[in-house]
mmCIF file as Biopython writes it, N, C-alpha, C and O atoms, coordinates in Angstrom:
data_model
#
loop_
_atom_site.group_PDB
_atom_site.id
_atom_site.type_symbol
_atom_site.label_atom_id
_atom_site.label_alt_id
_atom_site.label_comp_id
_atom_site.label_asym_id
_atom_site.label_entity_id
_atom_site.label_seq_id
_atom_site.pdbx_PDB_ins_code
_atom_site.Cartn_x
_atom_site.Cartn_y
_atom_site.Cartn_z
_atom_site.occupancy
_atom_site.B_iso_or_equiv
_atom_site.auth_seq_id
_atom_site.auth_asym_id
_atom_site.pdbx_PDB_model_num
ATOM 1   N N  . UNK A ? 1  ? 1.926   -36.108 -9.997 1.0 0.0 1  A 1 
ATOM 2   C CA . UNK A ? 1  ? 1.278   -35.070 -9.222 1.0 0.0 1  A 1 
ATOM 3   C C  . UNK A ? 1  ? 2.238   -34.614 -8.117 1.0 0.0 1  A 1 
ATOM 4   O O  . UNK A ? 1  ? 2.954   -35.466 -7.590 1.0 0.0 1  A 1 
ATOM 5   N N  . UNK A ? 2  ? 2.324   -32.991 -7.623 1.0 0.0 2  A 1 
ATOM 6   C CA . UNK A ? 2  ? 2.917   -32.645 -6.857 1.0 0.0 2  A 1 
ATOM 7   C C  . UNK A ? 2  ? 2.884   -33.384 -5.539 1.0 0.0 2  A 1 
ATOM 8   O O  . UNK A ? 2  ? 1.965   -34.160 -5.278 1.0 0.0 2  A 1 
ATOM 9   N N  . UNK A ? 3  ? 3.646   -33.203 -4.904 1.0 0.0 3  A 1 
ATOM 10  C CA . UNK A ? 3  ? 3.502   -34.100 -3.005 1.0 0.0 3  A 1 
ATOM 11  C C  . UNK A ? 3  ? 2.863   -32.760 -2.388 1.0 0.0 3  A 1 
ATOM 12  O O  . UNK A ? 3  ? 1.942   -32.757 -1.570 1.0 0.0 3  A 1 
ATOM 13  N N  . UNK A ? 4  ? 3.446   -31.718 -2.867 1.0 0.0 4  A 1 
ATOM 14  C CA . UNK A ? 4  ? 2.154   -30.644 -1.709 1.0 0.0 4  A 1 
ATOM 15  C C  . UNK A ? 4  ? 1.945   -29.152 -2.934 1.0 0.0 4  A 1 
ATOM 16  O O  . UNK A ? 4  ? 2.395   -28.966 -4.065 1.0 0.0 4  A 1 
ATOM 17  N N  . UNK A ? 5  ? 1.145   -28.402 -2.123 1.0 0.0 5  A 1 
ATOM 18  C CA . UNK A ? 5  ? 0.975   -27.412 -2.806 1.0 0.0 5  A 1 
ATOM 19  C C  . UNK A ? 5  ? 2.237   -26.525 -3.020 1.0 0.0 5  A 1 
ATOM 20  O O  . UNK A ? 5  ? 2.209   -25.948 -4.107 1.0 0.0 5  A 1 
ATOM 21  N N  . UNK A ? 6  ? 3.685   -26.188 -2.018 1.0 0.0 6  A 1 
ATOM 22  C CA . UNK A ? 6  ? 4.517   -25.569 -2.572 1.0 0.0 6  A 1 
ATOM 23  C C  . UNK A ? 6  ? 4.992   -26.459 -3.456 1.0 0.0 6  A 1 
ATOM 24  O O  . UNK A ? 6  ? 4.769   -25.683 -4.386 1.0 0.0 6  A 1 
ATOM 25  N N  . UNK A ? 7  ? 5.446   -27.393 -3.999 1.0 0.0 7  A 1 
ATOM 26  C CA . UNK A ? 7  ? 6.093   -27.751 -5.212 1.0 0.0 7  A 1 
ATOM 27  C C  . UNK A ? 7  ? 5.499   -27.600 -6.368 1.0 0.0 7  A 1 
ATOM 28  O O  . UNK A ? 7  ? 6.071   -27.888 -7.420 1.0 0.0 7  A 1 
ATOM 29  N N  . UNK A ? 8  ? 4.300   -27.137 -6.317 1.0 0.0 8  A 1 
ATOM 30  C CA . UNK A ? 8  ? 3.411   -26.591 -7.241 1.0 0.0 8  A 1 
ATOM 31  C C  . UNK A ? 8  ? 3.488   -25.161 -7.722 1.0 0.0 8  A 1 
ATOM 32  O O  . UNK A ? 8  ? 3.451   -24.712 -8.868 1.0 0.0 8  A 1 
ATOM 33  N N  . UNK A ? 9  ? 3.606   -24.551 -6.530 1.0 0.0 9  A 1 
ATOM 34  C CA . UNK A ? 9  ? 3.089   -23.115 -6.906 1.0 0.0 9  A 1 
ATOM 35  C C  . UNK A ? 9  ? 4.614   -21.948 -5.948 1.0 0.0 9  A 1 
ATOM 36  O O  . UNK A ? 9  ? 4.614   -20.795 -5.518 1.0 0.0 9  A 1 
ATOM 37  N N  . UNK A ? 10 ? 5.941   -23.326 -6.008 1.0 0.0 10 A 1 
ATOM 38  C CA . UNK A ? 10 ? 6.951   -22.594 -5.158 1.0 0.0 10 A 1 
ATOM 39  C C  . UNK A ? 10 ? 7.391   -21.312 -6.354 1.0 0.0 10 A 1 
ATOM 40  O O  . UNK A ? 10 ? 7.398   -20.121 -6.041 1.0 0.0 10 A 1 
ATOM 41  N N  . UNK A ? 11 ? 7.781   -21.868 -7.889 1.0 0.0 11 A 1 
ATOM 42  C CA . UNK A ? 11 ? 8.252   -21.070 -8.989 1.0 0.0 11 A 1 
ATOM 43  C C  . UNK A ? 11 ? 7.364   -19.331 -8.482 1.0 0.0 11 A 1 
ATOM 44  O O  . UNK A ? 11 ? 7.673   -18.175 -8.773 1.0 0.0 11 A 1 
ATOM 45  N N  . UNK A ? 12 ? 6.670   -19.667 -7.976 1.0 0.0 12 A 1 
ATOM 46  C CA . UNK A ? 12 ? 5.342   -18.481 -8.182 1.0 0.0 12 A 1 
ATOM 47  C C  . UNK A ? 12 ? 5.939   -17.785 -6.785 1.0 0.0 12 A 1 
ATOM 48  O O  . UNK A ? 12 ? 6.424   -16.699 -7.103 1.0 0.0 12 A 1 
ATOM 49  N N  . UNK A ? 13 ? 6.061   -17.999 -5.499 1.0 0.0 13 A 1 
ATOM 50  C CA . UNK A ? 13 ? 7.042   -17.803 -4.572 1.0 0.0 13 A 1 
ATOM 51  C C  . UNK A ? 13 ? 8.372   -17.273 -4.399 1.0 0.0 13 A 1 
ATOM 52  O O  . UNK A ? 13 ? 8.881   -16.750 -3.408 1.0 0.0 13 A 1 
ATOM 53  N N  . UNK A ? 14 ? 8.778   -17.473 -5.397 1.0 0.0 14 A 1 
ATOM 54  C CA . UNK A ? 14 ? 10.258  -17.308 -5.411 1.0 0.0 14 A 1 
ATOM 55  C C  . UNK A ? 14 ? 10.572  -16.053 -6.396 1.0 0.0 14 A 1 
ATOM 56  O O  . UNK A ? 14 ? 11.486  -15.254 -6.190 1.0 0.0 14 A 1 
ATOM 57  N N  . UNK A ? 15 ? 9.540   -15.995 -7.664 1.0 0.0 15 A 1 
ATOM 58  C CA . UNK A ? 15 ? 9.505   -14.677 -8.445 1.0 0.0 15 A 1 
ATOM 59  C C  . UNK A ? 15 ? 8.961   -13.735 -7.656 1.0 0.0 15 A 1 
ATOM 60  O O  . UNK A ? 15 ? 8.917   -12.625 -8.186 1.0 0.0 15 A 1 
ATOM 61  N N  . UNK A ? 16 ? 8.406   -13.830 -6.245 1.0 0.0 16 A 1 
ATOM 62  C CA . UNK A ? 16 ? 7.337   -12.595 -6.248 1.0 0.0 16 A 1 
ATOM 63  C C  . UNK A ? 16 ? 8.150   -12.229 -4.873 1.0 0.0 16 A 1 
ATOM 64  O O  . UNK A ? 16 ? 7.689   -11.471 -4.020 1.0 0.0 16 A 1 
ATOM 65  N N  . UNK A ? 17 ? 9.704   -13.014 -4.758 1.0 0.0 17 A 1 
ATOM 66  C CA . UNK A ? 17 ? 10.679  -12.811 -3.409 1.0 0.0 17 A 1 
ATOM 67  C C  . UNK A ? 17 ? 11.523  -11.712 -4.290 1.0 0.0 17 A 1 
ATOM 68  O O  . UNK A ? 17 ? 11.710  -10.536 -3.979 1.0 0.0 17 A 1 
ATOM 69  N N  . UNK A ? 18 ? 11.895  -12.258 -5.237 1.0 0.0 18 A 1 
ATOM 70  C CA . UNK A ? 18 ? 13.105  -11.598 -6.203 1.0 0.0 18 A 1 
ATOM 71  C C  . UNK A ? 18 ? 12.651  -10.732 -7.310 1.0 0.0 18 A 1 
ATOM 72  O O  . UNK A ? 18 ? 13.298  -10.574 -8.346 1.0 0.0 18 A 1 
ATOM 73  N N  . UNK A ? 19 ? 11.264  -10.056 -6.994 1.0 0.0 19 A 1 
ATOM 74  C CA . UNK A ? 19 ? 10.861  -9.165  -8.083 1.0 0.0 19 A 1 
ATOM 75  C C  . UNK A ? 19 ? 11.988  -7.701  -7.765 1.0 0.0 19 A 1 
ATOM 76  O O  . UNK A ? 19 ? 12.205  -7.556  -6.562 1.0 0.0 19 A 1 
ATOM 77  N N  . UNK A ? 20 ? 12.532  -6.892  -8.478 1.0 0.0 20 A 1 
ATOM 78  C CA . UNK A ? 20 ? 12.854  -5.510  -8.426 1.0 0.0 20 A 1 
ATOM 79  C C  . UNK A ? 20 ? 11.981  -4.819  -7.901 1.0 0.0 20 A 1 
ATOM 80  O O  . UNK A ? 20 ? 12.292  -4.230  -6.866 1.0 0.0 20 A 1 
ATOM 81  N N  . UNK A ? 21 ? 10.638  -4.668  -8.428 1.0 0.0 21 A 1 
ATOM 82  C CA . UNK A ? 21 ? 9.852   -3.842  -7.627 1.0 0.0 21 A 1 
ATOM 83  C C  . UNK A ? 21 ? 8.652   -4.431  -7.188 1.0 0.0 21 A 1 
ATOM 84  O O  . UNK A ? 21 ? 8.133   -5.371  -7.790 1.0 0.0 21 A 1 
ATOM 85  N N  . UNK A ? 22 ? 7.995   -3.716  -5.746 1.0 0.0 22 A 1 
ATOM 86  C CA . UNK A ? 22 ? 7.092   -4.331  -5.317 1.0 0.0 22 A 1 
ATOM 87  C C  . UNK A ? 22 ? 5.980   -3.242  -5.249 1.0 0.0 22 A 1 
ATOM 88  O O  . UNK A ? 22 ? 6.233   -2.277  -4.527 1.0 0.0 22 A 1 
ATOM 89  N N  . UNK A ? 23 ? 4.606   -3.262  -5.996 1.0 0.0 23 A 1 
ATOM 90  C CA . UNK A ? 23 ? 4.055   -1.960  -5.474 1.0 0.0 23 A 1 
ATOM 91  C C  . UNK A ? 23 ? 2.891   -1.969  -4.942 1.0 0.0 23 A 1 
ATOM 92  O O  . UNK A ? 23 ? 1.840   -2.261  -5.513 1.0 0.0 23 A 1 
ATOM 93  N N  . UNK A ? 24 ? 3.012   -1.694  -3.989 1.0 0.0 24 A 1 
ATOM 94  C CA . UNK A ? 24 ? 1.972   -1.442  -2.884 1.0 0.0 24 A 1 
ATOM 95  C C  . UNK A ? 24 ? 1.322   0.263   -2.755 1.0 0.0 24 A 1 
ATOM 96  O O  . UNK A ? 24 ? 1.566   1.423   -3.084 1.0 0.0 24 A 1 
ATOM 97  N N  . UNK A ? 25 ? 0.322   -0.606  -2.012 1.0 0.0 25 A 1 
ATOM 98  C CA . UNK A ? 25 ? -0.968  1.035   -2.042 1.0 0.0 25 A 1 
ATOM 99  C C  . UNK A ? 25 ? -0.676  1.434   -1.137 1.0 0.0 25 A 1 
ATOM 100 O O  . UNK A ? 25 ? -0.222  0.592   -0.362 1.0 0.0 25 A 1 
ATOM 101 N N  . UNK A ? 26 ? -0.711  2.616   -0.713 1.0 0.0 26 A 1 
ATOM 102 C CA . UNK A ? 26 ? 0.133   3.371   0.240  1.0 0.0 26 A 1 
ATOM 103 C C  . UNK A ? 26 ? -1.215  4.918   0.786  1.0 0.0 26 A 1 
ATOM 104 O O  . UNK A ? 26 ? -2.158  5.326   0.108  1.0 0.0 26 A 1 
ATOM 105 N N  . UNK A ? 27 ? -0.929  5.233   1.680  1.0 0.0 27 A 1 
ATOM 106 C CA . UNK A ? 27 ? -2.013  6.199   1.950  1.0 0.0 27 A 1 
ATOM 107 C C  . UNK A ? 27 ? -1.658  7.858   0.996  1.0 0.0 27 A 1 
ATOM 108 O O  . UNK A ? 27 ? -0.576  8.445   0.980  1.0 0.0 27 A 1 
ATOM 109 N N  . UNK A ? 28 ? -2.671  8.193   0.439  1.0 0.0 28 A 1 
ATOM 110 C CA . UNK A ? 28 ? -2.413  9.694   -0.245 1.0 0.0 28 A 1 
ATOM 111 C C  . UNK A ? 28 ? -2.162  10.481  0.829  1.0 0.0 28 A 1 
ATOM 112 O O  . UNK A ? 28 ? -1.454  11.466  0.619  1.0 0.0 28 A 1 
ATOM 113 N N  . UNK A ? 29 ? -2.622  10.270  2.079  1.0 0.0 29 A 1 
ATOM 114 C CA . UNK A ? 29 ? -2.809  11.323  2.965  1.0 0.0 29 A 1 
ATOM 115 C C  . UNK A ? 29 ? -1.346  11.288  3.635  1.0 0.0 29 A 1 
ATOM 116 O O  . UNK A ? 29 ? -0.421  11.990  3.224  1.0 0.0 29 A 1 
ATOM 117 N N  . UNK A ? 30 ? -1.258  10.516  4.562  1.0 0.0 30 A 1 
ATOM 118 C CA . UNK A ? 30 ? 0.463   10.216  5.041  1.0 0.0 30 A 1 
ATOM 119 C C  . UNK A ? 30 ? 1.676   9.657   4.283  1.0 0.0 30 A 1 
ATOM 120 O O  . UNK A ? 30 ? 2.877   9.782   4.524  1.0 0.0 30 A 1 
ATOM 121 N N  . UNK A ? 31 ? 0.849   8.821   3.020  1.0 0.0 31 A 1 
ATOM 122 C CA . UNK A ? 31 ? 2.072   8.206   2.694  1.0 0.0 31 A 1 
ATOM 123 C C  . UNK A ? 31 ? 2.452   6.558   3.507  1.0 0.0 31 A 1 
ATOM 124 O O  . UNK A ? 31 ? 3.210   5.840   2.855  1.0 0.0 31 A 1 
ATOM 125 N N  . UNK A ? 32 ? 2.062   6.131   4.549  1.0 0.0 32 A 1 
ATOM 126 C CA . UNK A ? 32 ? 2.175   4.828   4.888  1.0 0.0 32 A 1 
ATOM 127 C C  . UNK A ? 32 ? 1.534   3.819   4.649  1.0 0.0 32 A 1 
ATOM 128 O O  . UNK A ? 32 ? 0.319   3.884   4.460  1.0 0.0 32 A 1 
ATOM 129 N N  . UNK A ? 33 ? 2.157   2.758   4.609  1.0 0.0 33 A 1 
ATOM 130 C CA . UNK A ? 33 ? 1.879   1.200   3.522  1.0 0.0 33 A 1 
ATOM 131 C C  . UNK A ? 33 ? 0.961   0.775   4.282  1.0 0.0 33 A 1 
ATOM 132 O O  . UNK A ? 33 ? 0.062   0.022   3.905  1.0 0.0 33 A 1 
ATOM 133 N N  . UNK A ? 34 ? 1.114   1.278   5.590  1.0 0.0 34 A 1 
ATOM 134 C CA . UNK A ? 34 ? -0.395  0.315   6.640  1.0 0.0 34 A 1 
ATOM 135 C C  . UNK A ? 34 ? -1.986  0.651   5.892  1.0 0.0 34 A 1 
ATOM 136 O O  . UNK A ? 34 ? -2.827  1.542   6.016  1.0 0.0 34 A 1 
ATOM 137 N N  . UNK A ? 35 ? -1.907  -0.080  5.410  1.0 0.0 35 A 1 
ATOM 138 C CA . UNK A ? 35 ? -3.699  0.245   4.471  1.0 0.0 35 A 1 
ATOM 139 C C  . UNK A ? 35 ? -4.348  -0.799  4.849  1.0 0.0 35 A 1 
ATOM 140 O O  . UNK A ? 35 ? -3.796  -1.890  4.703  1.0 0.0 35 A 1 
ATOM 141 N N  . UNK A ? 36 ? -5.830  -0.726  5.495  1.0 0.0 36 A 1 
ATOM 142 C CA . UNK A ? 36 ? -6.729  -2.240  5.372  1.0 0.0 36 A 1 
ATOM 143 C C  . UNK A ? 36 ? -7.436  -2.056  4.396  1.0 0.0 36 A 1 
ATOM 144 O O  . UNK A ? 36 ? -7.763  -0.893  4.161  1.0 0.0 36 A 1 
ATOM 145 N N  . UNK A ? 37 ? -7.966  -3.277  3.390  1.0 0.0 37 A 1 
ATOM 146 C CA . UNK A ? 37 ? -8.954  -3.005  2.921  1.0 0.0 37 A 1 
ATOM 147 C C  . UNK A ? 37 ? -10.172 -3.449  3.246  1.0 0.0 37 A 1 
ATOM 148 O O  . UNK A ? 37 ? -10.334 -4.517  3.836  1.0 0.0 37 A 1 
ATOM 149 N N  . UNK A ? 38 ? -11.162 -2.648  2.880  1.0 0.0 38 A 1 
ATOM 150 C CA . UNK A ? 38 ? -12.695 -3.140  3.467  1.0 0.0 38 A 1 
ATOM 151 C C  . UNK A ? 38 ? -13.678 -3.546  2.512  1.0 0.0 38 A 1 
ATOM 152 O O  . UNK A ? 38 ? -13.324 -3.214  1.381  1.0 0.0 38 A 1 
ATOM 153 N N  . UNK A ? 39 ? -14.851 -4.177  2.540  1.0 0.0 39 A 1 
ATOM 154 C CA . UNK A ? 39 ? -15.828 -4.281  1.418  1.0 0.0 39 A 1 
ATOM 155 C C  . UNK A ? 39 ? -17.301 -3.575  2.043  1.0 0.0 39 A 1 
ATOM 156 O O  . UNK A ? 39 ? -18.089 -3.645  2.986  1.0 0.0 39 A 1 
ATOM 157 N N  . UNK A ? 40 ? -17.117 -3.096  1.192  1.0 0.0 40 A 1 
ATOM 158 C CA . UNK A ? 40 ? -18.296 -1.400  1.474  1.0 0.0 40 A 1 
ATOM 159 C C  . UNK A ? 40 ? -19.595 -2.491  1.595  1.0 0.0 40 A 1 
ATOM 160 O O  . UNK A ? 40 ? -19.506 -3.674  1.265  1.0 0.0 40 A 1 
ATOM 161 N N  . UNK A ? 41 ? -20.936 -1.787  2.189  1.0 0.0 41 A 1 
ATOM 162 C CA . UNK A ? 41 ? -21.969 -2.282  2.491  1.0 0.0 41 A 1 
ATOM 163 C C  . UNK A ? 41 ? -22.926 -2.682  0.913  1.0 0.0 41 A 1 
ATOM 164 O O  . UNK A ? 41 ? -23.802 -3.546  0.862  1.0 0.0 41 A 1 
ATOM 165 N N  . UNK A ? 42 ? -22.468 -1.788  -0.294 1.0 0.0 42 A 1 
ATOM 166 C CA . UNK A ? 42 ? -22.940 -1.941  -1.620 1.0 0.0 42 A 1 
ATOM 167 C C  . UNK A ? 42 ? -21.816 -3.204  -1.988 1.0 0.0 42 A 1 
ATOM 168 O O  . UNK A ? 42 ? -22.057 -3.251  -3.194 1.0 0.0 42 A 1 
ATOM 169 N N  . UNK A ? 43 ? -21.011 -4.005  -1.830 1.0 0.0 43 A 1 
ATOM 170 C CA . UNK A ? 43 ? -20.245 -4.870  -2.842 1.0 0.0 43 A 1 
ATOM 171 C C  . UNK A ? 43 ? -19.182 -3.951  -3.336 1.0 0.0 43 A 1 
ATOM 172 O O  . UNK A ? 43 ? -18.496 -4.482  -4.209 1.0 0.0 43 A 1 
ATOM 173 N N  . UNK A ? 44 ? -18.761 -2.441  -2.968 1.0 0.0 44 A 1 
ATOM 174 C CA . UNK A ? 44 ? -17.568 -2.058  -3.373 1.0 0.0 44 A 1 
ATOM 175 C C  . UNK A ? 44 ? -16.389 -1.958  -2.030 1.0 0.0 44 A 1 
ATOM 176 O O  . UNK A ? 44 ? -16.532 -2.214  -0.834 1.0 0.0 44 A 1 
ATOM 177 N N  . UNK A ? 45 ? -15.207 -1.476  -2.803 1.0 0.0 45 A 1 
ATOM 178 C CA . UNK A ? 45 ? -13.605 -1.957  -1.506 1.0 0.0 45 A 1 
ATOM 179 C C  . UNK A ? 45 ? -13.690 -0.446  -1.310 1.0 0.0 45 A 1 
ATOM 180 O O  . UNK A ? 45 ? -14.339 0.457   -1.838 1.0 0.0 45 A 1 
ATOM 181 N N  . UNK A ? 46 ? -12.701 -0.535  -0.259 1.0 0.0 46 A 1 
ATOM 182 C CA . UNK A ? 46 ? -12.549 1.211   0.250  1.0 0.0 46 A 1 
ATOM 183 C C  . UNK A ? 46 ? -11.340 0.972   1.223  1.0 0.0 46 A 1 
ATOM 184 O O  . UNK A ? 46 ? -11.361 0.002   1.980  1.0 0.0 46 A 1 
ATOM 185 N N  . UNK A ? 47 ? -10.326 1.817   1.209  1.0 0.0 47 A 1 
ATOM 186 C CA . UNK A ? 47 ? -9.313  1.644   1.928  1.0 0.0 47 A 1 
ATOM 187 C C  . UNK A ? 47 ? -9.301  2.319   3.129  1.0 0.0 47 A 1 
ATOM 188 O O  . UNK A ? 47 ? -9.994  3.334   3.209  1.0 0.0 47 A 1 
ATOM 189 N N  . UNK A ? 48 ? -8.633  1.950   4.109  1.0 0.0 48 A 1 
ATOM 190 C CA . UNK A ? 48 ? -8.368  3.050   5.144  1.0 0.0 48 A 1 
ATOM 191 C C  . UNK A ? 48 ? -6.325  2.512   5.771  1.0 0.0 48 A 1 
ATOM 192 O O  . UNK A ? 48 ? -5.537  1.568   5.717  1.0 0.0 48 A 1 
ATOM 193 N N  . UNK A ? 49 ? -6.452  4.088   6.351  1.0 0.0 49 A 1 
ATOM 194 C CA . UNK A ? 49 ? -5.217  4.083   6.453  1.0 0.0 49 A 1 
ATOM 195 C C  . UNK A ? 49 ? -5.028  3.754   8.203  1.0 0.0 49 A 1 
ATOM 196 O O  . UNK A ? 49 ? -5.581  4.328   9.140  1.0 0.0 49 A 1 
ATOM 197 N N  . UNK A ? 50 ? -4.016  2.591   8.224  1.0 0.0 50 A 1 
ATOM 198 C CA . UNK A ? 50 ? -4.459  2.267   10.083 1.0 0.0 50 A 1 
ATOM 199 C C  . UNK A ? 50 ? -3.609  2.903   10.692 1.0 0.0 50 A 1 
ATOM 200 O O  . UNK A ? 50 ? -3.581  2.802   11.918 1.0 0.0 50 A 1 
ATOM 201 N N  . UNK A ? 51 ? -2.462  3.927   9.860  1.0 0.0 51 A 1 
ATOM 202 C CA . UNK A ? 51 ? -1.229  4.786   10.827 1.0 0.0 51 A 1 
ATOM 203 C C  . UNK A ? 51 ? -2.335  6.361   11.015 1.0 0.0 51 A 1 
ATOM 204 O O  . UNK A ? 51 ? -2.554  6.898   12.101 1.0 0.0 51 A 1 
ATOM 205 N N  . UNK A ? 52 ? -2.872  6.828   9.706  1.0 0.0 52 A 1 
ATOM 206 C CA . UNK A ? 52 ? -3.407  7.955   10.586 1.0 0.0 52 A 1 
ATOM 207 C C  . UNK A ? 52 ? -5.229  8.378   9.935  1.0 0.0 52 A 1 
ATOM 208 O O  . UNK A ? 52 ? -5.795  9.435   9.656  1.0 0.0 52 A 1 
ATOM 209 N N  . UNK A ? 53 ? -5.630  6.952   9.919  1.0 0.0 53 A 1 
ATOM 210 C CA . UNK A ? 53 ? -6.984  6.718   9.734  1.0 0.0 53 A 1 
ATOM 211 C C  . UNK A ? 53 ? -7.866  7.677   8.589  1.0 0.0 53 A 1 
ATOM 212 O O  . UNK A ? 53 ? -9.063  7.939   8.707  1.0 0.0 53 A 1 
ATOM 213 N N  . UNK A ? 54 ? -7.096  8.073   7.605  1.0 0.0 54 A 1 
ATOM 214 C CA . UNK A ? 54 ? -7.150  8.280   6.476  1.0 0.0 54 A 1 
ATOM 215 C C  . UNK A ? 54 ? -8.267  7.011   5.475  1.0 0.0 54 A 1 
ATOM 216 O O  . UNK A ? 54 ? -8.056  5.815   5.271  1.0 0.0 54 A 1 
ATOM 217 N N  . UNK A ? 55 ? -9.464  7.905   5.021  1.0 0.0 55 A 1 
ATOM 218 C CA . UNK A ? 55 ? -10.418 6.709   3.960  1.0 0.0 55 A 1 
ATOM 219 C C  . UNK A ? 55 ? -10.360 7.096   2.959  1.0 0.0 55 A 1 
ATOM 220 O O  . UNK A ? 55 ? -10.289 8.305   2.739  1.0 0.0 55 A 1 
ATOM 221 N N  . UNK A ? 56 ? -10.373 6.013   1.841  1.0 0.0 56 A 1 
ATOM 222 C CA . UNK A ? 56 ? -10.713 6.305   0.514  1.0 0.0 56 A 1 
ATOM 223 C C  . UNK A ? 56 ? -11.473 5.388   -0.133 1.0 0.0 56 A 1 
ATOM 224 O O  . UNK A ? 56 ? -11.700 4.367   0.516  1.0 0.0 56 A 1 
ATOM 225 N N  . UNK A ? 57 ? -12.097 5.476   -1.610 1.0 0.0 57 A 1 
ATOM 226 C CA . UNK A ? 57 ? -12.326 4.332   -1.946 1.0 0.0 57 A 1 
ATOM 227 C C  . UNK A ? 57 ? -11.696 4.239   -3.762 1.0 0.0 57 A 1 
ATOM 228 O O  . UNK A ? 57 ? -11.789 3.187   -4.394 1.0 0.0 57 A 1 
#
């Protein structure tokens, strides 16, 4: 058995350092990566944008 959880799950760490591409959700409206996500009052997600407060879902 592993001694901790990174010697377990480091392989998984280290591919997701040295991937080529990384893709992230980004705002339609500005274009910036600052996105929170939220969980809507029904059980669905909805994004907002925290550079120029842009929503979607």
């Amino acid at each position: 058995m592993p001694a901790s959880i990174l010697e377990e799950v480091g392989h998984l760490f280290e591919a997701a350092l040295t991937r080529d591409t990384i893709t992230r959700l980004s705002c339609p409206s500005c274009g910036s990566v600052h996105v929170a996500q939220l969980l809507g009052d029904n059980g669905g997600i909805s994004y907002v944008c925290t550079a120029c407060g842009h929503s979607w879902s």
